[in-house]
C-alpha positions as CSV (number, residue, x, y, z in Angstrom):
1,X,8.9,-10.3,-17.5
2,X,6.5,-9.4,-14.7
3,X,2.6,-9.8,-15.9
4,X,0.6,-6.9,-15.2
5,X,-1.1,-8.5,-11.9
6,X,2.0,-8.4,-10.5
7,X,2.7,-4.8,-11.1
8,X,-0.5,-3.8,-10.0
9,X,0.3,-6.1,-6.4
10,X,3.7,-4.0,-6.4
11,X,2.2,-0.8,-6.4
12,X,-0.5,-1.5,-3.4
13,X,2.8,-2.9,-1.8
14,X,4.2,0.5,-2.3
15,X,1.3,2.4,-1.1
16,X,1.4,0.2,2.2
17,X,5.2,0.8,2.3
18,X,4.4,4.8,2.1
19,X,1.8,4.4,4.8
20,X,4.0,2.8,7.2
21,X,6.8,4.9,6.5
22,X,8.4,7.5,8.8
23,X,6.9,10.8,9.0
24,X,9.2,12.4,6.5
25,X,8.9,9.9,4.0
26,X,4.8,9.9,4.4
27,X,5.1,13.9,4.1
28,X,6.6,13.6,0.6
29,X,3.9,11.2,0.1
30,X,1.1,13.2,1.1
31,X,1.1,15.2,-2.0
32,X,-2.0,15.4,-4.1
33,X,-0.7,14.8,-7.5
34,X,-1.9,12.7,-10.8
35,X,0.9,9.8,-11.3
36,X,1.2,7.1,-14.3
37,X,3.3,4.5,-14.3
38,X,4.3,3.0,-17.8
39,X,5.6,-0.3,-18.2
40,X,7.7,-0.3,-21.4
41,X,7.7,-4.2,-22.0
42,X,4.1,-4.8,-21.4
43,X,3.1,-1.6,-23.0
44,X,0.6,-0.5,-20.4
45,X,0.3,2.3,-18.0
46,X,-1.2,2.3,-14.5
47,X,-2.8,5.9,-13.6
48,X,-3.7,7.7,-10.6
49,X,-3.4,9.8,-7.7
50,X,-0.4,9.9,-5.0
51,X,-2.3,11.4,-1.7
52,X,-2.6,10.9,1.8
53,X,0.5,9.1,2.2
54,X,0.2,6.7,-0.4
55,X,-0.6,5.8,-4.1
56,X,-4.3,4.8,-5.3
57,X,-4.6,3.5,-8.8
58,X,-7.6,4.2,-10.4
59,X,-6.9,2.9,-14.3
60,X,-5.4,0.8,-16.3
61,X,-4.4,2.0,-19.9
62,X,-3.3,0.0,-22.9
63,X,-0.2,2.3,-24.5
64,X,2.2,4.8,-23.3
65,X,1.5,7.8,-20.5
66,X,-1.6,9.6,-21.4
67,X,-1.1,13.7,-22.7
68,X,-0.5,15.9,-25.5
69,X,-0.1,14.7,-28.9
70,X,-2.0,10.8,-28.4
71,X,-4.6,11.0,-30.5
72,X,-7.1,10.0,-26.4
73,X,-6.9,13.8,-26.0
74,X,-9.4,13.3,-23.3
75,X,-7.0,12.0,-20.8
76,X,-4.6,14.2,-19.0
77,X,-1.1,14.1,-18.9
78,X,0.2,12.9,-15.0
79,X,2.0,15.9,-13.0
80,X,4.3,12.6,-12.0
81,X,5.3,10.2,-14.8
82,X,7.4,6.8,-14.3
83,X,8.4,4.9,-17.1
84,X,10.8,1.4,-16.7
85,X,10.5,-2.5,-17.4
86,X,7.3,-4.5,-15.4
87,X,10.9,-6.2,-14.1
88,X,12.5,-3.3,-12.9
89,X,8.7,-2.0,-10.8
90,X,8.8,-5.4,-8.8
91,X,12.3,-5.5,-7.9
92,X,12.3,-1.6,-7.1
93,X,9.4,-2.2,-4.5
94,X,11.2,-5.1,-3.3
95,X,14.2,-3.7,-1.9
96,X,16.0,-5.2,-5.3
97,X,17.1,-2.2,-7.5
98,X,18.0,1.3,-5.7
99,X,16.3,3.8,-7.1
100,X,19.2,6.4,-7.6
101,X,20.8,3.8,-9.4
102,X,18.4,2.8,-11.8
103,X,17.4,6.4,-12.8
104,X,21.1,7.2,-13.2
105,X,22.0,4.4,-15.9
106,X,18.4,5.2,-17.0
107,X,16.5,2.0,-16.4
108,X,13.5,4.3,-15.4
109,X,12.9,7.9,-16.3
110,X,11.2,10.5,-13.8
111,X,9.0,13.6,-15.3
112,X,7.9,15.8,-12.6
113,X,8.2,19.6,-11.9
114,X,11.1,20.6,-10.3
115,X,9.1,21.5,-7.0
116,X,7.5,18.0,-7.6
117,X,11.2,16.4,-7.9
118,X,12.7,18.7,-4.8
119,X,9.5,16.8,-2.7
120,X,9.7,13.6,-3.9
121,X,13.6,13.7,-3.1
122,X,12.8,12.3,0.6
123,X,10.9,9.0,-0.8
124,X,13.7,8.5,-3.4
């Protein structure tokens, strides 16, 4: 099991992998959308923004994604939501585990709006 430094290093990897990614792929990127990241084994989500071409966390949570029926009412529920293993986030930003595969046999989930999922398409 990944700690939760190591997820955090993987998803500034990612953001410099978005920012040195070909124009199409930075164009997807380039949305302005709220994004959490939960990690299912460590029980902790990462929260932010995905904007100019990369991803910026800006929190930490102890639990599951933030939104309707938690009893933190306060915070909002992502437009983008991940969820997977603190495993399955390293070896995904490695180059390790394909994407496509691991959302088919469900290893991660994806919640996003359909114009959201028709966008992010090009990074996936």
């Amino acid at each position: 099991m990944a700690t939760t430094q190591e997820c955090r290093a993987a998803l500034d990897s990612l953001s410099e992998q978005l920012a040195a990614a070909p124009a199409e792929v930075r164009s997807a990127a380039a949305l302005d959308r709220s994004v959490s990241c939960h990690l299912k084994d460590l029980d902790v989500t990462f929260a932010g923004r995905l904007r100019s071409g990369g991803i910026e966390v800006t929190d930490t949570l102890a639990g599951p994604h933030p939104g309707p029926g938690r009893s933190d009412t306060h915070r909002q529920k992502a437009a983008i939501r991940l969820t997977m293993t603190s495993d399955d986030l390293v070896a995904l930003v490695a180059g390790e585990l394909n994407f496509a595969h691991a959302w088919a046999t469900r290893r991660l989930t994806l919640d996003a709006s359909f114009r959201d999922l028709l966008t992010l398409r090009k990074l996936l």
